[in-house]
Backbone as CSV, one residue per row, in Angstrom:
resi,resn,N_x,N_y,N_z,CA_x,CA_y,CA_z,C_x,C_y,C_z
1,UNK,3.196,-8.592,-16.743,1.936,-8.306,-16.069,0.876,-8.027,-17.124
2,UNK,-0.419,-8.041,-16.917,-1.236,-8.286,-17.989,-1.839,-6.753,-17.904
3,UNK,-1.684,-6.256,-19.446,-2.098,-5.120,-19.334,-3.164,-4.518,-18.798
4,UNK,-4.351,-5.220,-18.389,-5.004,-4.090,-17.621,-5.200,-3.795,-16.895
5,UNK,-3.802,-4.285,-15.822,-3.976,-3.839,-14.552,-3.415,-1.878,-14.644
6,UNK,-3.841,-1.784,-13.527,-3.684,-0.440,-13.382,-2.614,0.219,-12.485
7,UNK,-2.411,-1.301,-11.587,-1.330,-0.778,-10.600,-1.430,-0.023,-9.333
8,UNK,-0.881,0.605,-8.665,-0.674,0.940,-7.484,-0.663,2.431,-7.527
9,UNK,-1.072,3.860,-6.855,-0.431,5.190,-7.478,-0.043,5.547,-5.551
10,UNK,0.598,6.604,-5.578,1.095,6.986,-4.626,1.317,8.699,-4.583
11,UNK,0.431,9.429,-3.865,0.431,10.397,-3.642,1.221,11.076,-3.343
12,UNK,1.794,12.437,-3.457,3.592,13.199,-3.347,3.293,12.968,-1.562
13,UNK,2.440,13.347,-1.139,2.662,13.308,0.392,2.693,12.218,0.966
14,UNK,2.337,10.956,0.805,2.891,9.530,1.199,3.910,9.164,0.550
15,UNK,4.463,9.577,-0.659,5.937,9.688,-0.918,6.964,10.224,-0.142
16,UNK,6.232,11.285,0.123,7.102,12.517,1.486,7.476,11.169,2.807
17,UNK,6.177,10.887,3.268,6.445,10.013,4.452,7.095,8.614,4.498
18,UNK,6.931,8.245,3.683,7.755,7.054,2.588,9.110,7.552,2.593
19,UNK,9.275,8.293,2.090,10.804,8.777,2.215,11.400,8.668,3.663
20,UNK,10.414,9.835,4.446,11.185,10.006,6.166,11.189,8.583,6.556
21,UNK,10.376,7.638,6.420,10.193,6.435,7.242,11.812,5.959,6.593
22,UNK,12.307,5.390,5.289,12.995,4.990,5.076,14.112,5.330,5.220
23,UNK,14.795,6.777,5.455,15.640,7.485,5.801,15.968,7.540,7.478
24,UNK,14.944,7.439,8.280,14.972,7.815,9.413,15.630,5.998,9.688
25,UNK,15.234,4.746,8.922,15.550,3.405,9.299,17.285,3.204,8.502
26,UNK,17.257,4.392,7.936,18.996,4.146,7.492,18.719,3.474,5.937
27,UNK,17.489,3.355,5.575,17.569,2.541,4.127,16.958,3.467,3.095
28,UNK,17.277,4.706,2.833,16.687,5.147,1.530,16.511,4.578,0.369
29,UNK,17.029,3.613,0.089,16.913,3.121,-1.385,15.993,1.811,-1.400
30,UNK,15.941,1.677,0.008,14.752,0.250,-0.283,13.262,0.223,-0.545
31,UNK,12.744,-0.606,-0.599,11.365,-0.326,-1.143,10.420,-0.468,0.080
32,UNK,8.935,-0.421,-0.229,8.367,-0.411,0.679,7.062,-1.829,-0.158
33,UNK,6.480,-2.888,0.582,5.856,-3.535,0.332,4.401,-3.087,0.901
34,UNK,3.519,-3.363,-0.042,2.283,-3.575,-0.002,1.876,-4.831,-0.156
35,UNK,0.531,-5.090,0.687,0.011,-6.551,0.399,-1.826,-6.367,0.861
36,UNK,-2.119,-7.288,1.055,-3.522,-7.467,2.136,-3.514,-8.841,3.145
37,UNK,-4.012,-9.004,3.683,-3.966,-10.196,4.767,-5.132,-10.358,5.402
38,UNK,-5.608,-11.469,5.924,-6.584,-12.001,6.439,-6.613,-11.668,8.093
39,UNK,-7.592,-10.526,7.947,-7.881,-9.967,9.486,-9.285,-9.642,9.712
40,UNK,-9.274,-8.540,10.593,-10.696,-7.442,11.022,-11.753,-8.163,10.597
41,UNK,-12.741,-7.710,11.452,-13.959,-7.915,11.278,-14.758,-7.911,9.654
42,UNK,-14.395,-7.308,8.615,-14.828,-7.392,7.119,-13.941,-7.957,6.702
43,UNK,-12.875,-9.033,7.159,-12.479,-10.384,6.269,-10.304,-9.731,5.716
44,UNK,-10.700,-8.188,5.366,-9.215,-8.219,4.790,-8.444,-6.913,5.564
45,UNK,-7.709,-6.845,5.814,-6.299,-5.562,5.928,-5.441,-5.577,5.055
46,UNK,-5.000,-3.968,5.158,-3.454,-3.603,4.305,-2.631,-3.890,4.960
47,UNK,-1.338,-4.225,4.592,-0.305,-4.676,5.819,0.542,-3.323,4.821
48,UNK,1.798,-2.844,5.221,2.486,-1.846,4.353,4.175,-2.263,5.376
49,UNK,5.331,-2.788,4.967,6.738,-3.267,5.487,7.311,-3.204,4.838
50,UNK,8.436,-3.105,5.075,9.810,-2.607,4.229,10.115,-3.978,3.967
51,UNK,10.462,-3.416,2.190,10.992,-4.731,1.423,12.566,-4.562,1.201
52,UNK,13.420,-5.452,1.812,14.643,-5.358,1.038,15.057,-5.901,0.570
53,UNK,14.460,-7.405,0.062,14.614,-8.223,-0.967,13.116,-8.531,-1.587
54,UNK,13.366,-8.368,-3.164,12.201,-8.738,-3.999,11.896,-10.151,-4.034
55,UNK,10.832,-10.541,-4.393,10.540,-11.785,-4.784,10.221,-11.929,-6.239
56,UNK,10.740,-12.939,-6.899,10.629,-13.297,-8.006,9.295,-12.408,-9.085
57,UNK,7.533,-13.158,-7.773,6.586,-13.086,-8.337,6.181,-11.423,-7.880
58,UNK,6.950,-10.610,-7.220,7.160,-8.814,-6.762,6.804,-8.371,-8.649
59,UNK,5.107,-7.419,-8.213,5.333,-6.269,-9.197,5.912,-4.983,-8.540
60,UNK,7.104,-4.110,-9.395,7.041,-2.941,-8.931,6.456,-1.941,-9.377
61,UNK,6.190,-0.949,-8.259,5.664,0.352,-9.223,6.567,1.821,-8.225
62,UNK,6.976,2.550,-9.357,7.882,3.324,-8.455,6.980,4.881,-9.159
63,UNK,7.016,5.810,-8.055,6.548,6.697,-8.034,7.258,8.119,-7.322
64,UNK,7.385,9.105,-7.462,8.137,10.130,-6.752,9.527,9.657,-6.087
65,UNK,9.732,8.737,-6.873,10.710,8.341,-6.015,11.016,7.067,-5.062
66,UNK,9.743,6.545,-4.859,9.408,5.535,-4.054,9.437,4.633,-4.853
67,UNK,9.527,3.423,-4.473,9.107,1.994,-5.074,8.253,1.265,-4.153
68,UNK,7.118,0.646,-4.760,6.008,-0.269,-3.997,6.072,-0.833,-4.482
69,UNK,5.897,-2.416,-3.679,6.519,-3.976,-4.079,4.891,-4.288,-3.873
70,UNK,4.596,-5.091,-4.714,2.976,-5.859,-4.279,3.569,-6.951,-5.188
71,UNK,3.226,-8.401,-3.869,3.192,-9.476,-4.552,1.403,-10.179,-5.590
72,UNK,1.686,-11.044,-6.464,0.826,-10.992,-7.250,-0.705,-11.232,-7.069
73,UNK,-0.844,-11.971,-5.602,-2.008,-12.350,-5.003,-2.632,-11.008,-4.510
74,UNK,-1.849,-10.273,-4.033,-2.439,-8.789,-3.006,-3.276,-7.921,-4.517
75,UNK,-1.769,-7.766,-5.526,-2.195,-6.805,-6.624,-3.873,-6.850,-7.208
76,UNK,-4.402,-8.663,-6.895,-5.693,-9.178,-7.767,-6.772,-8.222,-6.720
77,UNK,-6.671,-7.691,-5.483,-7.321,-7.433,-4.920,-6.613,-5.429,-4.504
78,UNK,-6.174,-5.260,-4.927,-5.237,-3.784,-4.773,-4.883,-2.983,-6.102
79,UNK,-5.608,-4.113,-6.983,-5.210,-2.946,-8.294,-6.053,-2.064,-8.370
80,UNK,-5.718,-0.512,-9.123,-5.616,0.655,-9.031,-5.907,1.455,-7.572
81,UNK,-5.718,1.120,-7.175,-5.734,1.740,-5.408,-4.890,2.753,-5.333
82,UNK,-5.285,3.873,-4.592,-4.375,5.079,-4.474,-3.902,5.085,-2.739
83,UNK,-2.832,4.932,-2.555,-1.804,5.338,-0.803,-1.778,6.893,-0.628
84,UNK,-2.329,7.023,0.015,-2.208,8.334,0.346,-1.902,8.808,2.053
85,UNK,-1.955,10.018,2.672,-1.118,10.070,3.977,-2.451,11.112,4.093
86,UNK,-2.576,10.671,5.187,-4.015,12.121,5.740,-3.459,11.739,7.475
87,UNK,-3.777,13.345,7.601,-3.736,13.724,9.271,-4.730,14.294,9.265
88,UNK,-5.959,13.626,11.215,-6.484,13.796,11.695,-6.217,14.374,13.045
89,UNK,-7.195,14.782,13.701,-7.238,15.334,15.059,-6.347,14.283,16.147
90,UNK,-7.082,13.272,16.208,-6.535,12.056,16.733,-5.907,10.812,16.400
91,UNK,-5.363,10.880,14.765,-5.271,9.934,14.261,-4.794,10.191,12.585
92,UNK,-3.424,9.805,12.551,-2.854,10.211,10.984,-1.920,8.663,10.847
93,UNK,-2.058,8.699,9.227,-1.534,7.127,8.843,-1.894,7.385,7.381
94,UNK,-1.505,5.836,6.604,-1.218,5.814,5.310,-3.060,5.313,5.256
95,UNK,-4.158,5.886,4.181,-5.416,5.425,3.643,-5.398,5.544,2.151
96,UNK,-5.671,4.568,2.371,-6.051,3.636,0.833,-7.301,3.298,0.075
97,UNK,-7.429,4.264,-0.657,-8.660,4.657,-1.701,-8.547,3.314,-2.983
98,UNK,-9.470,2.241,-2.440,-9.525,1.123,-3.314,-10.698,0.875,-4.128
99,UNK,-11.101,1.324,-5.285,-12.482,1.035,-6.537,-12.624,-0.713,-5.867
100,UNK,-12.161,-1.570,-5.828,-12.435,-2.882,-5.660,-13.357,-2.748,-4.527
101,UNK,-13.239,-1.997,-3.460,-13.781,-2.378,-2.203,-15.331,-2.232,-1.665
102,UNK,-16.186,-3.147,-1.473,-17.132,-3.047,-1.679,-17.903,-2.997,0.076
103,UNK,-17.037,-3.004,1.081,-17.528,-2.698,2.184,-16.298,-2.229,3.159
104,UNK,-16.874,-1.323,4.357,-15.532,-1.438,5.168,-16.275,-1.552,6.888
105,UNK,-15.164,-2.031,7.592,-15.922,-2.117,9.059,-15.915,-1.055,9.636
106,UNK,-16.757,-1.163,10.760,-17.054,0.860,11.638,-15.619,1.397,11.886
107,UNK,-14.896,0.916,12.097,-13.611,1.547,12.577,-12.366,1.353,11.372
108,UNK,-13.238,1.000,10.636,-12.028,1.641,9.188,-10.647,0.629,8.900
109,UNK,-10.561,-0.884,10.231,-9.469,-1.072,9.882,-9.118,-2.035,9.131
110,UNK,-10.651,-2.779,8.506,-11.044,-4.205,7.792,-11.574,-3.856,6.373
111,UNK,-11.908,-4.898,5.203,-12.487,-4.181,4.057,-13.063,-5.602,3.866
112,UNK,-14.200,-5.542,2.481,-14.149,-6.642,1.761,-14.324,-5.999,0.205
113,UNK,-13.982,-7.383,-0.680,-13.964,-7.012,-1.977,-14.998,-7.715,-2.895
Protein backbone atom coordinates (compact mmCIF):
# COMPACT_ATOMS: atom_id res chain seq x y z
CA UNK A 1 0.00 0.00 0.00
CA UNK A 2 1.44 3.33 -0.76
CA UNK A 3 2.62 5.09 2.08
CA UNK A 4 0.49 7.88 2.45
CA UNK A 5 -2.40 6.51 3.00
CA UNK A 6 -3.55 6.86 6.40
CA UNK A 7 -5.96 4.12 6.69
CA UNK A 8 -8.97 3.45 8.58
CA UNK A 9 -8.99 4.21 12.77
CA UNK A 10 -11.61 2.76 14.94
CA UNK A 11 -12.72 4.05 18.12
CA UNK A 12 -12.59 1.62 21.59
CA UNK A 13 -16.42 2.01 21.56
CA UNK A 14 -17.14 0.79 17.96
CA UNK A 15 -14.61 -1.80 18.78
CA UNK A 16 -16.85 -2.60 21.85
CA UNK A 17 -19.86 -2.98 19.34
CA UNK A 18 -17.79 -4.66 16.72
CA UNK A 19 -17.00 -7.14 19.10
CA UNK A 20 -20.87 -7.78 20.47
CA UNK A 21 -22.04 -7.81 16.79
CA UNK A 22 -19.48 -10.54 15.99
CA UNK A 23 -19.84 -12.60 19.05
CA UNK A 24 -23.52 -12.40 19.30
CA UNK A 25 -23.27 -13.97 15.14
CA UNK A 26 -21.00 -16.85 16.62
CA UNK A 27 -17.86 -15.37 14.65
CA UNK A 28 -15.44 -13.55 16.92
CA UNK A 29 -12.50 -13.82 14.94
CA UNK A 30 -13.87 -12.57 11.67
CA UNK A 31 -13.50 -9.33 10.30
CA UNK A 32 -15.73 -6.72 9.56
CA UNK A 33 -15.72 -4.99 5.93
CA UNK A 34 -15.90 -1.52 5.05
CA UNK A 35 -16.59 -0.08 1.64
CA UNK A 36 -18.81 2.85 -0.03
CA UNK A 37 -21.45 2.27 -2.73
CA UNK A 38 -23.46 4.13 -5.06
CA UNK A 39 -26.68 5.42 -3.31
CA UNK A 40 -28.63 8.50 -1.47
CA UNK A 41 -29.35 11.49 -2.69
CA UNK A 42 -25.37 13.04 -2.48
CA UNK A 43 -24.15 10.20 -4.86
CA UNK A 44 -22.25 7.78 -2.03
CA UNK A 45 -22.98 5.43 1.26
CA UNK A 46 -20.99 3.38 3.79
CA UNK A 47 -22.02 -0.11 3.51
CA UNK A 48 -20.20 -1.93 6.88
CA UNK A 49 -20.69 -6.51 6.52
CA UNK A 50 -19.02 -9.13 7.84
CA UNK A 51 -16.05 -10.36 5.99
CA UNK A 52 -15.13 -13.97 6.22
CA UNK A 53 -13.12 -14.32 3.38
CA UNK A 54 -10.46 -11.69 2.25
CA UNK A 55 -9.89 -10.70 -1.12
CA UNK A 56 -6.67 -10.68 -2.64
CA UNK A 57 -6.93 -6.69 -3.38
CA UNK A 58 -8.45 -6.47 0.94
CA UNK A 59 -6.33 -3.77 2.93
CA UNK A 60 -6.39 -4.67 6.57
CA UNK A 61 -6.33 -2.54 9.44
CA UNK A 62 -6.81 -4.08 12.87
CA UNK A 63 -7.45 -2.07 15.85
CA UNK A 64 -8.53 -2.98 19.58
CA UNK A 65 -8.87 -5.98 18.46
CA UNK A 66 -10.97 -5.66 15.48
CA UNK A 67 -9.96 -6.05 11.94
CA UNK A 68 -11.45 -3.76 9.04
CA UNK A 69 -11.25 -5.10 5.56
CA UNK A 70 -11.54 -2.11 2.89
CA UNK A 71 -11.20 -3.12 -0.58
CA UNK A 72 -8.86 -0.82 -2.67
CA UNK A 73 -11.47 1.27 -4.59
CA UNK A 74 -13.55 2.24 -1.19
CA UNK A 75 -9.96 2.98 0.72
CA UNK A 76 -9.30 5.95 -2.43
CA UNK A 77 -12.37 7.52 -1.05
CA UNK A 78 -12.26 6.35 2.99
CA UNK A 79 -8.78 7.02 3.73
CA UNK A 80 -8.15 8.36 7.12
CA UNK A 81 -11.76 8.21 8.23
CA UNK A 82 -12.53 7.55 11.81
CA UNK A 83 -15.79 4.61 12.75
CA UNK A 84 -17.02 5.54 15.59
CA UNK A 85 -20.48 4.38 17.62
CA UNK A 86 -22.66 7.39 18.98
CA UNK A 87 -26.13 7.00 20.68
CA UNK A 88 -28.92 9.31 20.17
CA UNK A 89 -32.38 9.92 21.57
CA UNK A 90 -33.90 8.24 18.58
CA UNK A 91 -31.25 6.88 16.76
CA UNK A 92 -27.66 5.09 17.51
CA UNK A 93 -25.32 3.40 14.77
CA UNK A 94 -21.76 3.29 13.49
CA UNK A 95 -20.71 7.48 12.09
CA UNK A 96 -18.00 8.07 10.14
CA UNK A 97 -15.88 11.18 10.47
CA UNK A 98 -14.37 11.41 6.79
CA UNK A 99 -11.61 14.69 5.95
CA UNK A 100 -12.43 13.61 2.17
CA UNK A 101 -16.05 14.53 2.42
CA UNK A 102 -17.04 17.52 1.01
CA UNK A 103 -20.92 17.43 1.34
CA UNK A 104 -23.60 15.38 3.10
CA UNK A 105 -27.50 15.05 2.44
CA UNK A 106 -30.25 16.46 5.13
CA UNK A 107 -30.69 13.18 6.62
CA UNK A 108 -27.11 12.16 7.00
CA UNK A 109 -27.40 8.97 4.98
CA UNK A 110 -25.52 10.05 1.52
CA UNK A 111 -22.03 11.97 1.12
CA UNK A 112 -19.98 13.32 -1.72
CA UNK A 113 -16.25 13.59 -2.12
Amino acid sequence: MDEGFKGITLTELAAEKVHGMLAKRGTPNAAVRLGVTSSGCSGLSYKLEYADQLEESDKVFEQHGVRLVIDEKSLLTMDGTQMDFETKQFKSGFKFTNPKMKEECGCGESFKV
